[in-house]
Wavefront OBJ file of the C-alpha trace (Angstrom):
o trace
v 21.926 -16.637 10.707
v 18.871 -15.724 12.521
v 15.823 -18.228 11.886
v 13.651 -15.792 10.061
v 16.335 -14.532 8.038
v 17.211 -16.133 4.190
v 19.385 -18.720 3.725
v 20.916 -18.186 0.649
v 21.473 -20.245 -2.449
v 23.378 -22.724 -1.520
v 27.099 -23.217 -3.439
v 26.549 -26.969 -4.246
v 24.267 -27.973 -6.835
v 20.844 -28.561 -5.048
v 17.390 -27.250 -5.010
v 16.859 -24.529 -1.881
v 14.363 -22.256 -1.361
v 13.659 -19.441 0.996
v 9.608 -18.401 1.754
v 7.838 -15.910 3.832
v 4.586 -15.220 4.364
v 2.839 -12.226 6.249
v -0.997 -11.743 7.008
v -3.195 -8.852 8.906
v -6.516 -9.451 10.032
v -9.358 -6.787 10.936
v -10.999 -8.210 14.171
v -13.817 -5.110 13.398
v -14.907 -6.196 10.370
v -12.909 -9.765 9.369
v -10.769 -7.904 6.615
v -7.478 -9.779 6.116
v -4.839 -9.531 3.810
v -1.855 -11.653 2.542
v 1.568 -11.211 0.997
v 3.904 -14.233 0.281
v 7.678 -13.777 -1.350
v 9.519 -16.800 -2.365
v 12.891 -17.472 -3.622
v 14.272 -20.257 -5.422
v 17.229 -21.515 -6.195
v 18.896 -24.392 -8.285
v 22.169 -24.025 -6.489
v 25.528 -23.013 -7.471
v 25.652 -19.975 -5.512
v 22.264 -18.470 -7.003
v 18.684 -17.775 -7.061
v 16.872 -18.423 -10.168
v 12.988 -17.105 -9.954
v 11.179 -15.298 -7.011
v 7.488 -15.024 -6.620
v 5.299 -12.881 -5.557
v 1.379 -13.508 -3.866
v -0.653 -10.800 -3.187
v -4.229 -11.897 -1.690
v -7.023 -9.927 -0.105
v -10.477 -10.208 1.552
v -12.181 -7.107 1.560
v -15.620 -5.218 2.579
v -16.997 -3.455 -0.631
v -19.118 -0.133 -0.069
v -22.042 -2.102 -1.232
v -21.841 -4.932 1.955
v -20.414 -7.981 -0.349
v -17.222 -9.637 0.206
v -14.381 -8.913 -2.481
v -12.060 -11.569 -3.148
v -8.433 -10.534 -4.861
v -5.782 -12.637 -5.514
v -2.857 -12.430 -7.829
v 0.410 -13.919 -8.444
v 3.680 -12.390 -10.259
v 7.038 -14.824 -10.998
v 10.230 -12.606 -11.401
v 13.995 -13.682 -12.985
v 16.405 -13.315 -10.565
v 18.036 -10.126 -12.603
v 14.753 -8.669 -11.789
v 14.991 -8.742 -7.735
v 17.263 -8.580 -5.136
v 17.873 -10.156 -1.740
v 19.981 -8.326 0.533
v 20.739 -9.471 4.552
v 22.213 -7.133 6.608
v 25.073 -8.202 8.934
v 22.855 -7.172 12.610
v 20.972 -8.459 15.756
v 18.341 -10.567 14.626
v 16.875 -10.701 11.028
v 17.284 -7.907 9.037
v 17.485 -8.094 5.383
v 15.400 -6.727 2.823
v 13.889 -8.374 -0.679
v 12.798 -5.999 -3.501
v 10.805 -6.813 -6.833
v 8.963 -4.665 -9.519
v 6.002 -4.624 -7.639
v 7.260 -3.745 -3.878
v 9.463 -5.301 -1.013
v 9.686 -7.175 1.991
v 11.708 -5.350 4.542
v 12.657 -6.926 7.877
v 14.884 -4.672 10.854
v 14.866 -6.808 14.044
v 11.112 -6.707 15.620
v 10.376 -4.607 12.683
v 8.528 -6.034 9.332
v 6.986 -4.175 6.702
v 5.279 -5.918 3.277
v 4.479 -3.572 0.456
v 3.420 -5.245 -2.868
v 0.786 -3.862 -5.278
v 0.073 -6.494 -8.121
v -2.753 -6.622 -11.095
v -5.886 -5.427 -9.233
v -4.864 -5.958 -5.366
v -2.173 -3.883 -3.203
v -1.301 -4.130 0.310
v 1.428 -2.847 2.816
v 1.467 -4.687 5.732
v 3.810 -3.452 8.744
v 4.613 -4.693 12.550
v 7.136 -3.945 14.954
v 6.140 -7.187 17.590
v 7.640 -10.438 17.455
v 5.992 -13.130 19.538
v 8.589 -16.198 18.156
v 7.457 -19.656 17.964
v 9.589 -22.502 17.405
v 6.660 -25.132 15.333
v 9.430 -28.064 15.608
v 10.363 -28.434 18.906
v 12.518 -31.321 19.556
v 12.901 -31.837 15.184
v 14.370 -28.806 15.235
v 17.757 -29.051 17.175
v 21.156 -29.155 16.054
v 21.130 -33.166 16.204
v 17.930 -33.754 14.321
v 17.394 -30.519 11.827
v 19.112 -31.754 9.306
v 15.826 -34.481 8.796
v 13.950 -31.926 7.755
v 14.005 -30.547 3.802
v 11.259 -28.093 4.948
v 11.980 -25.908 7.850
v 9.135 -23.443 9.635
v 10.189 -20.440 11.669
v 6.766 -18.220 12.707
v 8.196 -14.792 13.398
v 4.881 -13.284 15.212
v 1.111 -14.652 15.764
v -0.732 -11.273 16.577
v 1.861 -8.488 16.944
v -0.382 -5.510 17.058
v 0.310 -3.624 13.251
v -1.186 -1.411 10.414
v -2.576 -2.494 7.338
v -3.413 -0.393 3.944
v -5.179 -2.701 1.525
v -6.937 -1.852 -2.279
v -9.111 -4.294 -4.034
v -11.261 -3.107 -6.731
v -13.653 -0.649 -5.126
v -13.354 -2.167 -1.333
v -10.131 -0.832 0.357
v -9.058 -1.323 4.258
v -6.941 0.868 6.026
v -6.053 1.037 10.026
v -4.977 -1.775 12.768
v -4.184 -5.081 12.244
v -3.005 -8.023 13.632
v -0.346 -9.269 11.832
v 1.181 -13.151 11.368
v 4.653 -13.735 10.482
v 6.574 -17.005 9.268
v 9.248 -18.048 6.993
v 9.948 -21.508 5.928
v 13.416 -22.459 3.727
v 14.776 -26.019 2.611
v 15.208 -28.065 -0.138
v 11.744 -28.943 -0.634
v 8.708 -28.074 0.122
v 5.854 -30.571 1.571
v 4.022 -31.902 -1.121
v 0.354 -32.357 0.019
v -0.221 -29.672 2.904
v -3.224 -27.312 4.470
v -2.403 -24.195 6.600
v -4.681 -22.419 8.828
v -4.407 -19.264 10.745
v -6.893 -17.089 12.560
v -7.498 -14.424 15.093
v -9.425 -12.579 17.146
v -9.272 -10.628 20.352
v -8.318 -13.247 22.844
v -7.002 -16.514 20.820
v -5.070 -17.289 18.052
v -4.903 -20.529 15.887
v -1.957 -21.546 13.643
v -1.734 -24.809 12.184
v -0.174 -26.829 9.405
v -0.173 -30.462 8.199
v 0.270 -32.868 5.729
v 2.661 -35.257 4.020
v 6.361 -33.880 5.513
v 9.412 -35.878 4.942
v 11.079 -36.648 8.103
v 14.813 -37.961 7.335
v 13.948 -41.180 4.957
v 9.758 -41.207 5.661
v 6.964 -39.641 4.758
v 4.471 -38.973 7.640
v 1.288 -37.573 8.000
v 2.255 -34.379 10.336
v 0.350 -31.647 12.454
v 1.476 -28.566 14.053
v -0.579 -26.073 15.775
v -0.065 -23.259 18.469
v -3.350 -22.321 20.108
v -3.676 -19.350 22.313
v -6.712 -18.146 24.214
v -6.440 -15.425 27.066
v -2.517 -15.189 27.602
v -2.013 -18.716 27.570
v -0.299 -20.501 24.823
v -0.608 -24.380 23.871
v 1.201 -26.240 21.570
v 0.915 -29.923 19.681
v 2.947 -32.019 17.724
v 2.191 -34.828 16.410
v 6.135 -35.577 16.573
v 6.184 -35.406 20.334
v 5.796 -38.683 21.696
v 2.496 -37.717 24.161
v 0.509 -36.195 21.033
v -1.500 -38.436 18.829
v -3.992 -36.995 15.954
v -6.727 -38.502 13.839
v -8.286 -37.097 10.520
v -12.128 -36.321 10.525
v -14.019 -34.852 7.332
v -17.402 -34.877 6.091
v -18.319 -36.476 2.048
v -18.096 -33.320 -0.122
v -21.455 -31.259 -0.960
v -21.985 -29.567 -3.812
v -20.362 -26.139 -3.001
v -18.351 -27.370 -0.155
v -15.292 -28.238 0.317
v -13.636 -31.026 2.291
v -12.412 -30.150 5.764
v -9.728 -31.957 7.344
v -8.003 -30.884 10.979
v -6.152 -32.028 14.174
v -7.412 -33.655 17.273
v -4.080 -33.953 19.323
v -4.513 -35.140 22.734
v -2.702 -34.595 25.630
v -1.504 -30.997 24.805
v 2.087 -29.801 25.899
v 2.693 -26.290 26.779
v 4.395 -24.060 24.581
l 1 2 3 4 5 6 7 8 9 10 11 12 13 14 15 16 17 18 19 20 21 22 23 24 25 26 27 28 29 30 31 32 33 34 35 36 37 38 39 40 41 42 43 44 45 46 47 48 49 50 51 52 53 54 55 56 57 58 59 60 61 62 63 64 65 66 67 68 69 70 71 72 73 74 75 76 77 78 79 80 81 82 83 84 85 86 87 88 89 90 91 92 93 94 95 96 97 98 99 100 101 102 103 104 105 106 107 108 109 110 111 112 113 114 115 116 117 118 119 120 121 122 123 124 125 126 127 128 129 130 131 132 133 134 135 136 137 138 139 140 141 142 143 144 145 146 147 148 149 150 151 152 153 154 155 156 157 158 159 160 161 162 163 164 165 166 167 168 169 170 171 172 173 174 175 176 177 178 179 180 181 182 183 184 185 186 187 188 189 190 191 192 193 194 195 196 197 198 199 200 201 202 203 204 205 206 207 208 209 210 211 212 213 214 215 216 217 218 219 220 221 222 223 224 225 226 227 228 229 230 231 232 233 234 235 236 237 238 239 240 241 242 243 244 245 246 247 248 249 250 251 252 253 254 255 256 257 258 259 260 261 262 263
């Protein structure tokens, strides 16, 4: 099975699931879009609910920001998750409201929900392997929560509506898929682009074999050259800054992870 590809429910009686999530970004104007697919299964050889998440961030003709965000949770009878037996991932997940269709470098996300649609499509994978060392034969099996990132800023199109404010042209376009048994339960997720660098980061509470740990993981890139820090490699340490909350604000919490290790 290739890493971005599904899983499958599993035949024994546990919890599984299998997520991805794709995003485009504008760098004219900052427009982004987001579509994220999960699948869930109780075991026994079956999925039992898949969701879909369609969000977007759009420029209305009047200058304002739109916001649009909206959520739809299927029955299995409802969908259906097919893998292809080829080269690299290709398998394709369909619902009421669109699919999720990936060929090999090629991925394509089309989903129009209550008030928001997008189609996002790539044909660029730039892999990145968050786990490192956690994520070898002799240590996966640790890990309920498994993250694959399929593509950071493969060059793609985007066609996005949102009320009155739609977006249509180039993108950049970030790809991952995460499967397991269970998902982290306190987490934050960041990812952001522009011409020359790309961030991606997660963290939180993930359970690591029979602990709990606080855990970063971020990929920076800036000019061709690609970092990356975990704070499960021996050499990277992080500490937790954030500001008391302000009326309107939120609370802001990231990574300082010193020395970094190349990609």
């Amino acid at each position: 099975t290739a890493p971005f590809e599904p899983r499958g429910a599993p035949r024994l009686r546990r919890p599984h699931f299998d997520g991805w999530c794709a995003r485009a970004t504008d760098q004219k104007t900052g427009a982004s879009s987001s579509i994220i697919v999960g699948c869930f299964s109780p075991g026994r050889g079956r999925y039992a609910k898949h969701l879909v998440i369609v969000a977007a961030r759009l420029r209305a003709p009047d200058g304002n920001w739109v916001d649009r965000v909206d959520q739809q949770l299927y029955d299995d009878c409802e969908c259906s998750l097919t893998v292809t037996k080829a080269k690299g991932p290709n398998f394709r997940f369909e619902a009421p409201s669109g699919f999720l269709q990936v060929a090999g470098s090629e991925l394509r996300a089309k989903f129009e929900l209550d008030g928001v649609a997008s189609d996002i499509a790539t044909h660029t994978t730039t892999p990145w392997r968050p786990e490192g060392w956690l994520g070898s034969r002799y240590t996966r099996w640790l890990l309920p929560c498994r993250y694959e990132v399929q593509c950071t800023r493969s060059p793609g199109a985007a066609d996005v509506a949102g009320g009155d404010a739609t977006w249509r042209g180039d993108a950049l376009v970030h790809a991952e898929a995460q499967y397991g048994s269970a998902f982290p339960r306190a987490w934050r997720w960041i990812q952001a682009t522009d011409e020359e660098t790309t961030l991606v980061a997660t963290g939180g509470l993930f359970v690591i074999g029979p602990v709990t740990t606080r855990t970063w993981l971020c990929r920076y890139e800036v000019a061709g050259e690609v970092w990356s820090f975990r704070t499960t490699d021996p050499r990277t340490s992080a500490t937790e800054e954030s500001a008391p909350p302000r009326a309107g604000t939120s609370r802001s919490v990231g990574p300082v992870a010193v020395p970094p290790s190349r990609a």
